[in-house]
N, CA and C of each residue as an Amber inpcrd file, in Angstrom:
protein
   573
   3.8100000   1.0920000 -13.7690000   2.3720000   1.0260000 -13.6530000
   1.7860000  -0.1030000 -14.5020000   2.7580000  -0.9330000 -15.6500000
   1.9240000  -1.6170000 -16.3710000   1.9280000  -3.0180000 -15.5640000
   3.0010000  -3.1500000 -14.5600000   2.4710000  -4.4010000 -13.6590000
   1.1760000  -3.8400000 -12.9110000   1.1440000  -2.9510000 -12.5130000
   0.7720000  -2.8000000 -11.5890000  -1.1270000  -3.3560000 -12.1300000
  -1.1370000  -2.9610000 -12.8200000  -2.1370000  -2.6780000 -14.2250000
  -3.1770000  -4.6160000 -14.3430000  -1.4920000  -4.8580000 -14.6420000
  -1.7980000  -6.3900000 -15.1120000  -1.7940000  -7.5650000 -14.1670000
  -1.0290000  -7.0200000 -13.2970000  -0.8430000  -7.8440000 -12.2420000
  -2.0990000  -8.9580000 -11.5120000  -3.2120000  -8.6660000 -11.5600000
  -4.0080000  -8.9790000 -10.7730000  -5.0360000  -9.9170000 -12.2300000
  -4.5080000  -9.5000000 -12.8740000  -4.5520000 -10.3520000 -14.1710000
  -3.8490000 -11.4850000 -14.4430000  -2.3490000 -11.4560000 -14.6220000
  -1.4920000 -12.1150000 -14.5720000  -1.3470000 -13.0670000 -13.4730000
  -2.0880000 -12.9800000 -12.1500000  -1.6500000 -13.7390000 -11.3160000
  -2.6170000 -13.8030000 -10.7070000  -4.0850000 -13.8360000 -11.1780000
  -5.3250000 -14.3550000 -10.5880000  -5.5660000 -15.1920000  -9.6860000
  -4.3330000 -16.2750000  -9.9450000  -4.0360000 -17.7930000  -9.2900000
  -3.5390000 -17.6550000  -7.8350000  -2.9390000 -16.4430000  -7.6070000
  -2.0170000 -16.5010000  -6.6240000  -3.0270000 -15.9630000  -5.3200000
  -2.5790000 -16.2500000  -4.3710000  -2.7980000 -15.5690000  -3.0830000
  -3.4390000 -14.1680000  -2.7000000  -4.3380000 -13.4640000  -2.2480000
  -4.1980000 -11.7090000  -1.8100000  -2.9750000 -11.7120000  -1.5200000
  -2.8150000 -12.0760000  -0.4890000  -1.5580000 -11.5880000   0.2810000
  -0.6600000 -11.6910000  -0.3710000  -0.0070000 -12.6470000  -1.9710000
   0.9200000 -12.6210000  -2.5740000   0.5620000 -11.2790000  -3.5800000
  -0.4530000 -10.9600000  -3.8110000  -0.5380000 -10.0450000  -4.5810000
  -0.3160000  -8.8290000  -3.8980000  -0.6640000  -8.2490000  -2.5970000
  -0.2480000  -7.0980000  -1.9520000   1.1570000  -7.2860000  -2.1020000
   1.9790000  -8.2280000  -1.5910000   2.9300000  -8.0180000  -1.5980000
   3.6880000  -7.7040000  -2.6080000   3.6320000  -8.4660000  -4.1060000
   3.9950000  -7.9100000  -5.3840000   4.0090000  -6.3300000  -5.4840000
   2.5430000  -6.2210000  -5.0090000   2.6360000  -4.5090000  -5.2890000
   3.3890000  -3.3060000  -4.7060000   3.4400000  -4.1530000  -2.8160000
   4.0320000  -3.1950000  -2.3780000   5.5250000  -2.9080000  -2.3720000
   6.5030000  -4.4840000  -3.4570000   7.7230000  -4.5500000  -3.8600000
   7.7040000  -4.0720000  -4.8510000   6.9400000  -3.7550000  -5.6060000
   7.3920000  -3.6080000  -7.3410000   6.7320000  -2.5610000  -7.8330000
   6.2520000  -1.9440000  -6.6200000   5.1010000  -0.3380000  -7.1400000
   5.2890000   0.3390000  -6.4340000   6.2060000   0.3410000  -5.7090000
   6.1970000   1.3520000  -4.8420000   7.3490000   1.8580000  -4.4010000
   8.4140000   2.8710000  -5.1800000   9.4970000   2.8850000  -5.5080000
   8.8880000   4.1520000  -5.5200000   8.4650000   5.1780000  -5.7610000
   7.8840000   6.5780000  -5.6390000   8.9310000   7.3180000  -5.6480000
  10.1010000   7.0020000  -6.5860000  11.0210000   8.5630000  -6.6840000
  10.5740000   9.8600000  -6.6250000  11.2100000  10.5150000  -5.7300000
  10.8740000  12.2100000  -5.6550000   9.8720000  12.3900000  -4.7160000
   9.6110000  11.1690000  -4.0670000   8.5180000  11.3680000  -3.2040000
   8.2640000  11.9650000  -2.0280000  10.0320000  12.2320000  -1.4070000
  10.1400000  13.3370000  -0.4330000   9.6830000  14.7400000  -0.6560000
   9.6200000  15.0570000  -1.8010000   9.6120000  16.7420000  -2.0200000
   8.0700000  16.8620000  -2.4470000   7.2860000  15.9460000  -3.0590000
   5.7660000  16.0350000  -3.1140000   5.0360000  16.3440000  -1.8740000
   3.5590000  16.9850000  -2.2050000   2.6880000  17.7510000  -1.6080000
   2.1050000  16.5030000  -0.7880000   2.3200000  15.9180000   0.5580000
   1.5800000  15.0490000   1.0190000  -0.1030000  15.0400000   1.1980000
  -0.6230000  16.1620000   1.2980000  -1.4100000  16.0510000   1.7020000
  -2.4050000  17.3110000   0.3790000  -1.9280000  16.9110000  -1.0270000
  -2.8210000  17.3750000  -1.9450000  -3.7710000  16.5160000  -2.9930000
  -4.4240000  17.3280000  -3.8170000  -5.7940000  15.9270000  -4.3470000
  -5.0930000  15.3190000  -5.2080000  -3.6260000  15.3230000  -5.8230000
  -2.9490000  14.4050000  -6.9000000  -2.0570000  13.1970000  -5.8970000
  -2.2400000  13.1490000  -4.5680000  -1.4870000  12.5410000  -3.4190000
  -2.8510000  11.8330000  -3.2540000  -3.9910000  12.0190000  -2.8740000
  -5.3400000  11.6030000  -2.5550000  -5.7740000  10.5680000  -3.5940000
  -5.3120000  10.8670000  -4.8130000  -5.9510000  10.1160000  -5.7280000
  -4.9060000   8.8590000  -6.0570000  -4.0820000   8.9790000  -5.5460000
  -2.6980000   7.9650000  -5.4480000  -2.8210000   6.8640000  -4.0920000
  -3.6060000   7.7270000  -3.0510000  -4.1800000   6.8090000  -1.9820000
  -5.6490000   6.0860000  -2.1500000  -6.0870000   6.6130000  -3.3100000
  -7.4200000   6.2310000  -3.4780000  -6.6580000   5.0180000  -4.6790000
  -6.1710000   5.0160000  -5.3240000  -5.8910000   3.7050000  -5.9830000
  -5.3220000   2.7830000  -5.7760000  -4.3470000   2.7890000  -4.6750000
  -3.6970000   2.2040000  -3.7370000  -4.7820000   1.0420000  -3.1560000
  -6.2230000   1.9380000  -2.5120000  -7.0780000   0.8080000  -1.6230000
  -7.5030000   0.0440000  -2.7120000  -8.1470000   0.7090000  -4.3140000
  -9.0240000   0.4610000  -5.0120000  -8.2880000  -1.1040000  -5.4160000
  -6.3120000  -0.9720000  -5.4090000  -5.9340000  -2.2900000  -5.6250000
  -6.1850000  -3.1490000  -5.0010000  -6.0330000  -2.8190000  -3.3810000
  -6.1030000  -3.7950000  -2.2130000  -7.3690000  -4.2800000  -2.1540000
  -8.6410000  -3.7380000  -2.7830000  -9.8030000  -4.5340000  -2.4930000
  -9.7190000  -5.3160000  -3.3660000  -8.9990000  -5.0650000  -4.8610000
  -9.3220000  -6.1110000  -5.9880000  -8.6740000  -7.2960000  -5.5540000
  -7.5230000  -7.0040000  -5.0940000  -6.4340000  -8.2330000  -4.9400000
  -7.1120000  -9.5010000  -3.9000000  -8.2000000  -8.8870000  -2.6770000
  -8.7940000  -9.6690000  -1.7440000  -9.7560000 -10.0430000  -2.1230000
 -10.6470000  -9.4690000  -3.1650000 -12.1510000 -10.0430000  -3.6880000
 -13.0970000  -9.1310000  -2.3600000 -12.8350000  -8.0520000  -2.4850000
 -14.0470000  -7.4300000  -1.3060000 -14.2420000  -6.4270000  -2.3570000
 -15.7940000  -6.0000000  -1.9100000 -16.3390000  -5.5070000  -2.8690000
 -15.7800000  -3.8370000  -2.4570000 -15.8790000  -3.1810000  -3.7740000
 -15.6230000  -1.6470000  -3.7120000 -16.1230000  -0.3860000  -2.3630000
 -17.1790000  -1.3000000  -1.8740000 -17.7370000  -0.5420000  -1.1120000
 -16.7060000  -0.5850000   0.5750000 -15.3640000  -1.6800000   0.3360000
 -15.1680000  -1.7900000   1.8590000 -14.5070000  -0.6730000   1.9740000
 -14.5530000  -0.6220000   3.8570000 -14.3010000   1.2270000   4.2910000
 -12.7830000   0.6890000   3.8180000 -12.2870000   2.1470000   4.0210000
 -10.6810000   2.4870000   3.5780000  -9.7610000   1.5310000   5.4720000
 -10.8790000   1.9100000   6.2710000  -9.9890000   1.0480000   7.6160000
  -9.6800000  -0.1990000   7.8040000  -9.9480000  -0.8640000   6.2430000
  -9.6840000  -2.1880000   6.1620000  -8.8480000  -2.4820000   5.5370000
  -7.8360000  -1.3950000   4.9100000  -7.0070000  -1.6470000   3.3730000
  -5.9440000  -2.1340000   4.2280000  -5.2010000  -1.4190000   4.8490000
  -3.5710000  -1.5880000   5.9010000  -3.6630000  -2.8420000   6.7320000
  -5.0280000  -3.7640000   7.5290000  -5.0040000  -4.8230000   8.3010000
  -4.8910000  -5.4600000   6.8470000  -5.5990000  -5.8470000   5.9480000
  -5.8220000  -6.6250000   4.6940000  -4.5390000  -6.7140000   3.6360000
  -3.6790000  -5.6990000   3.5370000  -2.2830000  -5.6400000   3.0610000
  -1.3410000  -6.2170000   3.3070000  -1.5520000  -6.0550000   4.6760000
  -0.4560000  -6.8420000   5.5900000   0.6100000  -5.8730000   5.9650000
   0.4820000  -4.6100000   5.1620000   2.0300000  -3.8720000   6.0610000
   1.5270000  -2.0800000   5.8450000   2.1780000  -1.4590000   6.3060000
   1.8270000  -0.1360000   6.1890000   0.9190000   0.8840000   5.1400000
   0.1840000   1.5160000   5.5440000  -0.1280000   2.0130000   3.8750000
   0.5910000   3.0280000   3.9700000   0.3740000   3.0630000   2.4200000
   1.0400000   3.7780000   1.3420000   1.3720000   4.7770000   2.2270000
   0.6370000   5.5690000   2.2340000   0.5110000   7.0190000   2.9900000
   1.3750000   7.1420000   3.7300000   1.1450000   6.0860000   5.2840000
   2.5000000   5.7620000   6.3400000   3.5840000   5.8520000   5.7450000
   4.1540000   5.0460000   4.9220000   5.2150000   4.8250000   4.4660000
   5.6460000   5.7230000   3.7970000   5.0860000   6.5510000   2.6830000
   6.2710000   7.9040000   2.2560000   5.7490000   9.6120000   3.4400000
   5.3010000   9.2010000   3.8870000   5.3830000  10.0800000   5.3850000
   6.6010000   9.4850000   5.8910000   7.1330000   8.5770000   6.3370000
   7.7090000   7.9220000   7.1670000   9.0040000   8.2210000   5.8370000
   9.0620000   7.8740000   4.7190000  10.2450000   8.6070000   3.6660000
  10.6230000   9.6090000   3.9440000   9.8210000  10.7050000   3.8180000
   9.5860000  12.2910000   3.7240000  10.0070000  12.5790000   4.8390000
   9.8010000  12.2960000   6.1450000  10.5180000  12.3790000   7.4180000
  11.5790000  12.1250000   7.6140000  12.2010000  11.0480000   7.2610000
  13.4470000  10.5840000   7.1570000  14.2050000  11.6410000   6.1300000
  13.8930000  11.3080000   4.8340000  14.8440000  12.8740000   4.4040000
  14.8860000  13.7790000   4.6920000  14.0200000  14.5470000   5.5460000
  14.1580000  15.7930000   5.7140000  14.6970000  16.2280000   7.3130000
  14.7530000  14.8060000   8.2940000  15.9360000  15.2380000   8.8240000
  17.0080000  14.4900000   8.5540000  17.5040000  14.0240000   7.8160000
  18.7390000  13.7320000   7.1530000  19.0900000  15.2000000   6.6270000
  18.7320000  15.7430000   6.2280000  19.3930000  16.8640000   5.0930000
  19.6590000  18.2840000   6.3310000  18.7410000  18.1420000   7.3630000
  18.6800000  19.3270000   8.6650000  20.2360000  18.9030000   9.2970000
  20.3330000  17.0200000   9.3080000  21.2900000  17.2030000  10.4070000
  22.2270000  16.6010000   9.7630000  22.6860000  16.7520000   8.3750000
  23.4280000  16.1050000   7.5460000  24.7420000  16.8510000   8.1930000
  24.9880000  17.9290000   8.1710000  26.2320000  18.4760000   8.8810000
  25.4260000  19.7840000   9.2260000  25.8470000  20.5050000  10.2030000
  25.3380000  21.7680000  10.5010000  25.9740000  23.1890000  10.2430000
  27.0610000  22.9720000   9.6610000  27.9070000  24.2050000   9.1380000
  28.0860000  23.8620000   7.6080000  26.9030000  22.6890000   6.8920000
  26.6790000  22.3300000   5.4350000  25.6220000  23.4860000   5.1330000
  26.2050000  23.9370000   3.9340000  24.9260000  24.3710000   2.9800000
  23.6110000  23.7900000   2.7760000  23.6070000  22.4680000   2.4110000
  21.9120000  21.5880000   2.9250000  21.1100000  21.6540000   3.8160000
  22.1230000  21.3070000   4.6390000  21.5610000  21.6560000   6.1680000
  20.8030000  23.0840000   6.4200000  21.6410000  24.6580000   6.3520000
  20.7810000  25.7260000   6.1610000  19.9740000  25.9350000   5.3120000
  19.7450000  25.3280000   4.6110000  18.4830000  25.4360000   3.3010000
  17.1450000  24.7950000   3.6130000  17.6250000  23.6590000   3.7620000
  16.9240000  22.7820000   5.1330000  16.0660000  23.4570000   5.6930000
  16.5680000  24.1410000   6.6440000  16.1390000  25.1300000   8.0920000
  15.3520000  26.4420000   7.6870000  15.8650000  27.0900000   6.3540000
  14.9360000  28.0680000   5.5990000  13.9590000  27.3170000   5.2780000
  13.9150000  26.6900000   4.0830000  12.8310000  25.3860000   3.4020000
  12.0210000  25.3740000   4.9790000  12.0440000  24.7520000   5.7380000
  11.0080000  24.4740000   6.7620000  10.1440000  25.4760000   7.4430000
  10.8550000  26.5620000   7.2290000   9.7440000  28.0210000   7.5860000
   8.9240000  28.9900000   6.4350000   9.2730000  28.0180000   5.2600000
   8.8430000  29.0620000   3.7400000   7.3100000  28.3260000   4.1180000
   6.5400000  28.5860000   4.0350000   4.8450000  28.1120000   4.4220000
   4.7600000  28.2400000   2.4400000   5.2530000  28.7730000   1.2840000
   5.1430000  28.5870000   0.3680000   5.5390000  27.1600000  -0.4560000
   6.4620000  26.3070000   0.3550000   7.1170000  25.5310000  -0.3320000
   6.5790000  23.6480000   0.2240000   6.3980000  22.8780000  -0.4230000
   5.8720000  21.5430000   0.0440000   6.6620000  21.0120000   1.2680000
   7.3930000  21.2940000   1.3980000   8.5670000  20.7100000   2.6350000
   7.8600000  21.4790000   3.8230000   7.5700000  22.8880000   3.7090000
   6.9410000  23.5630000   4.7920000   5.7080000  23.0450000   5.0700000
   4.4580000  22.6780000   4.1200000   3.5440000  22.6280000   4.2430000
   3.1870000  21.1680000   4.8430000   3.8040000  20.2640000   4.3780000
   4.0800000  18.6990000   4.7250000   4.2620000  18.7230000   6.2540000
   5.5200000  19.4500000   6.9590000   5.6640000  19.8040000   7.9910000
   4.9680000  20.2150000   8.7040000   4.2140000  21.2080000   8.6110000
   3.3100000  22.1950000   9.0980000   1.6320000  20.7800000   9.1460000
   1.2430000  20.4940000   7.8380000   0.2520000  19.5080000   8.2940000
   0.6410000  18.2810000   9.1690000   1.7090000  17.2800000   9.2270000
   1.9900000  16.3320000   9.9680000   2.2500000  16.4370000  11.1360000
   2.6590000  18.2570000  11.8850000   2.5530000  18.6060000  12.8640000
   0.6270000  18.9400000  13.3200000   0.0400000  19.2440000  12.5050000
  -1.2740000  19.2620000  13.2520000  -2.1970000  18.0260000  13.5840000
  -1.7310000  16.8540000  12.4170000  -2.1000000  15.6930000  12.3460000
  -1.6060000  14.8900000  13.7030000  -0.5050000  14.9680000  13.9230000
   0.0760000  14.3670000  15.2060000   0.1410000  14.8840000  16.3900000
  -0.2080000  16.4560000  16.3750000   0.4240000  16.9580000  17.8870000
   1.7820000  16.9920000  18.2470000   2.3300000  16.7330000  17.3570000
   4.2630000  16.5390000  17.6910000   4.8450000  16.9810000  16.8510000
   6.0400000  17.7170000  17.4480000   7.0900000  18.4370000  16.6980000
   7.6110000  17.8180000  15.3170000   7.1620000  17.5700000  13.9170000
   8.2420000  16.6290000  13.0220000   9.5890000  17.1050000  13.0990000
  10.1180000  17.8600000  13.3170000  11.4610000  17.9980000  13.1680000
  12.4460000  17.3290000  14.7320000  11.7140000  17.5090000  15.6720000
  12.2810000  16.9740000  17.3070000  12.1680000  15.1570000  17.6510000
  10.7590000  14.8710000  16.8320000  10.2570000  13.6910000  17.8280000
  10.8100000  12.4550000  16.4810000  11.5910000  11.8030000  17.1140000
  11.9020000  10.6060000  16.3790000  10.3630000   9.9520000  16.3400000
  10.4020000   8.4840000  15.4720000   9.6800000   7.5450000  14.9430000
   8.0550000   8.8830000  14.9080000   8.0170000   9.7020000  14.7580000
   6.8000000  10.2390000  14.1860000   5.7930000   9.2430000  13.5780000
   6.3070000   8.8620000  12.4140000   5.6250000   8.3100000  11.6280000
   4.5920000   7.1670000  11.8100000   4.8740000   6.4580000  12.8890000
   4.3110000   5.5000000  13.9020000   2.9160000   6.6310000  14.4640000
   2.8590000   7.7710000  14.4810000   1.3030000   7.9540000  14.6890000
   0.7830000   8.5650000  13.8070000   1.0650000   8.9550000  12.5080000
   0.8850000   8.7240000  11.2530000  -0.2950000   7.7760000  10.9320000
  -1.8890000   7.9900000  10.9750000  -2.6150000   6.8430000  10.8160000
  -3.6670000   6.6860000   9.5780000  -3.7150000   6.3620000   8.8670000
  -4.5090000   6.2130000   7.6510000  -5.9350000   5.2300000   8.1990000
  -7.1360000   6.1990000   8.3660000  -8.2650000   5.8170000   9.1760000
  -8.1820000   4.1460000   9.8150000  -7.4860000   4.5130000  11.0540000
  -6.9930000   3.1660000  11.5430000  -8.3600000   2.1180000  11.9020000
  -7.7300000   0.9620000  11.9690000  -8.9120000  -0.2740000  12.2770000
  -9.2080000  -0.1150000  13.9840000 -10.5690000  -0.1850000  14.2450000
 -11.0090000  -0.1630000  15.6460000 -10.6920000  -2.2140000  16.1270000
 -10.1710000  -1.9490000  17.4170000  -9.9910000  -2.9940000  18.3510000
 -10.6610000  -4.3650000  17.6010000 -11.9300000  -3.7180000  18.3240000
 -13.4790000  -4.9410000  17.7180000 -13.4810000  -5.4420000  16.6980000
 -13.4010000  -4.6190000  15.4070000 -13.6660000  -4.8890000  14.3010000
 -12.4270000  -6.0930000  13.4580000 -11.3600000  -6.2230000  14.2340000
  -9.6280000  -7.3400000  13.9980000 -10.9150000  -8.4040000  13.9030000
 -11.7960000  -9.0630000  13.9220000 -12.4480000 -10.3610000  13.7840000
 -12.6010000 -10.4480000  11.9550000 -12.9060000  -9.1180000  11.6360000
 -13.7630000  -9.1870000  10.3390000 -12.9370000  -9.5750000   9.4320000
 -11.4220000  -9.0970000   9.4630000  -9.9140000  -9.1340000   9.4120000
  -9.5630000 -10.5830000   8.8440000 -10.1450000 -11.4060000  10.0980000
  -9.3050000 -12.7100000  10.1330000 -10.4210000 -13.5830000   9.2840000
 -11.6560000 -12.9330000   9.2230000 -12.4790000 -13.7490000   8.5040000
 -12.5810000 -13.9810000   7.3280000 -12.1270000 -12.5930000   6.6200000
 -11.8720000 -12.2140000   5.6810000 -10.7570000 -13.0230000   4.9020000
  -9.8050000 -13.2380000   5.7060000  -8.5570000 -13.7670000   5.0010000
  -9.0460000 -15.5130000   5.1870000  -9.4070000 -15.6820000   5.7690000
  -9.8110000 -17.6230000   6.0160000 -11.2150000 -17.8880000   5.1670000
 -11.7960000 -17.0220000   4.3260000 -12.6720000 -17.3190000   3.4060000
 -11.9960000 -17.1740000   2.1360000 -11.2850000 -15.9570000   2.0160000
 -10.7070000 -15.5470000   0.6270000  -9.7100000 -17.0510000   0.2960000
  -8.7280000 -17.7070000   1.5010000  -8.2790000 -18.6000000   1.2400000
  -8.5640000 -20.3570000   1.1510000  -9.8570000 -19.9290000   1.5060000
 -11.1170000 -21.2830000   1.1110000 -11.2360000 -21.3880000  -0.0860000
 -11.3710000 -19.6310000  -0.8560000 -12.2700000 -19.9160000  -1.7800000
 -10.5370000 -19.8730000  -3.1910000  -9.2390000 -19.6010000  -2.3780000
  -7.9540000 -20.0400000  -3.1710000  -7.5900000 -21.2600000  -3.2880000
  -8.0220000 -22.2410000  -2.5310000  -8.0000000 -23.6760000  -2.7880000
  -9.0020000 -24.4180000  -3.3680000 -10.0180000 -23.9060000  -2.7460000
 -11.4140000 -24.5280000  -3.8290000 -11.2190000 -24.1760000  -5.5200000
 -10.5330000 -23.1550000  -5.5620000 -10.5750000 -23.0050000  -6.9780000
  -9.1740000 -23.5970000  -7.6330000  -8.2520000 -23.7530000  -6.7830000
  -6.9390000 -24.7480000  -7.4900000  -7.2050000 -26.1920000  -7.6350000
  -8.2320000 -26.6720000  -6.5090000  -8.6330000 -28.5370000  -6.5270000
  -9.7480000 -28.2890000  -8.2640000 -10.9830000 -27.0300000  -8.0560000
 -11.5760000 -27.2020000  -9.2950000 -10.7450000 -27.0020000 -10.5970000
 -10.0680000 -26.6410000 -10.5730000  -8.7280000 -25.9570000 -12.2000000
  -7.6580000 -27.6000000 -12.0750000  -7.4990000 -27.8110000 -11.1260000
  -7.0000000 -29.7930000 -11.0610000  -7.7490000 -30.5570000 -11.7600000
  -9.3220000 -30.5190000 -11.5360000 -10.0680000 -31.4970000 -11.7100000
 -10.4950000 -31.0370000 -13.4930000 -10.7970000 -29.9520000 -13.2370000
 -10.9520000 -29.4490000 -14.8470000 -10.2870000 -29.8670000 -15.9460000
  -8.6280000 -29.6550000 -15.7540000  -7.6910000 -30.0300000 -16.2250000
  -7.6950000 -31.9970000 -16.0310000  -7.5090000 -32.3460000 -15.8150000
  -7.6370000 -33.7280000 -15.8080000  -8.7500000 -34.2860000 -16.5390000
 -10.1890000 -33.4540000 -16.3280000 -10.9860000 -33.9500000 -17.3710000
 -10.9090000 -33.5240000 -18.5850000  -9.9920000 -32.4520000 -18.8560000
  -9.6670000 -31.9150000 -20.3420000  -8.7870000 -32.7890000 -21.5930000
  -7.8780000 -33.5460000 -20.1380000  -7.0730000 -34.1780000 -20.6690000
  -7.6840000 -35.8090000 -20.7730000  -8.5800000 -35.9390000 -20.1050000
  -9.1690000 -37.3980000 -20.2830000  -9.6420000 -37.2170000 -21.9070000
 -10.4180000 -36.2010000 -21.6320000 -11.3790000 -36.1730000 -23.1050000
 -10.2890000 -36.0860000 -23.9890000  -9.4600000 -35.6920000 -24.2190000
  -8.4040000 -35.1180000 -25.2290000  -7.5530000 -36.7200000 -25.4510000
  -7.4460000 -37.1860000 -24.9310000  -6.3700000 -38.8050000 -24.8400000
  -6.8650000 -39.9200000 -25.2080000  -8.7770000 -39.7760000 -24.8830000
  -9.2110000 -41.1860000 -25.1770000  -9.6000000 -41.1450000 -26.9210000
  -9.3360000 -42.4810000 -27.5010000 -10.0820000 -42.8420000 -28.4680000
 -11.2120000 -43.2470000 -28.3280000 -12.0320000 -42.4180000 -29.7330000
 -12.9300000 -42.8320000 -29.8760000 -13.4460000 -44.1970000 -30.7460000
 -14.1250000 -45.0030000 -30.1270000 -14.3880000 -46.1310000 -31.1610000
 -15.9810000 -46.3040000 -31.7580000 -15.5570000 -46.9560000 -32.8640000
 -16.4840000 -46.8330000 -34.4890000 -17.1450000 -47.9240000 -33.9610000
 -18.6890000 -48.6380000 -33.7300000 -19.2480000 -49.0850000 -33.8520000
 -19.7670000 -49.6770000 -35.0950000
């Protein structure tokens, strides 16, 4: 968390899009993240800081909707992606062998309505309409308040200003620097 922290500090200079990407290589490693409550307020507040990065990293103000974080990232959110974990382990472990001990624990675990594996299940089935345990690539309708059709313009505008205003500020930090160093090199002469 302390890149995660500093990051946007540390690398002011760089790109959005280099900065999403930093984050989504180097922060997002979420051990144990199969067996967590997907859909509780300590999961919510992990998706709420997630966008709160993605707006800092683009320069949009706090107020943009959440259906802009995943086009503006450039790759899945958060959310998608350990859904799309959490799915994957948990039929790995159903169809790891079927006369395995995992495997039947598995198959209990998925009917305990007490336990996060059940409940995960049980919501991603109402969220989707589809079986999680039957329907491969699930996770693909898995949608974190998706972007409408129309609105892909605001998208592209967004990124061709933010990167106007990444070169305008590397030619001004050039020119700055060069006059820092003029002043710093010349002698002054005594009249």
């Amino acid at each position: 968390m302390v890149f995660s922290r500093g990051a946007l500090q540390w690398f002011y200079f760089a790109y959005p899009s280099t900065k999403c990407w930093m984050k989504q290589k180097y922060c997002t490693s979420f051990y144990g993240c199969d067996l967590c409550d997907l859909y509780c307020e300590e999961f919510n507040s992990l998706l709420t800081t997630w966008g709160i990065y993605i707006r800092k990293a683009w320069g949009v103000p706090s107020s943009t909707h959440r259906r802009f974080i995943t086009p503006l990232s450039g790759f899945n959110h958060i959310r998608t992606a350990i859904s799309k974990r959490f799915l994957h382990f948990f039929r790995t472990c159903i169809n790891y062998n079927h006369s395995c001990l995992l495997s039947g624990i598995s198959r209990i675990i998925c009917h305990n309505v007490h336990s996060n594996t059940a409940r995960n299940i049980r919501d991603i089935q109402l969220e989707t309409n589809k079986d999680p345990l039957t329907f491969e690539q699930l996770w693909k309708f898995i949608k974190y308040h998706p972007l409408q059709e129309k609105e892909l313009y605001k998208i592209h505008v967004i990124k061709e200003l933010t990167e106007a205003l990444v070169l305008l500020l590397c030619v001004l930090s050039t020119f700055l620097s060069a006059v820092c160093a003029l002043l710093c090199t010349t002698k002054i002469i005594n009249k």
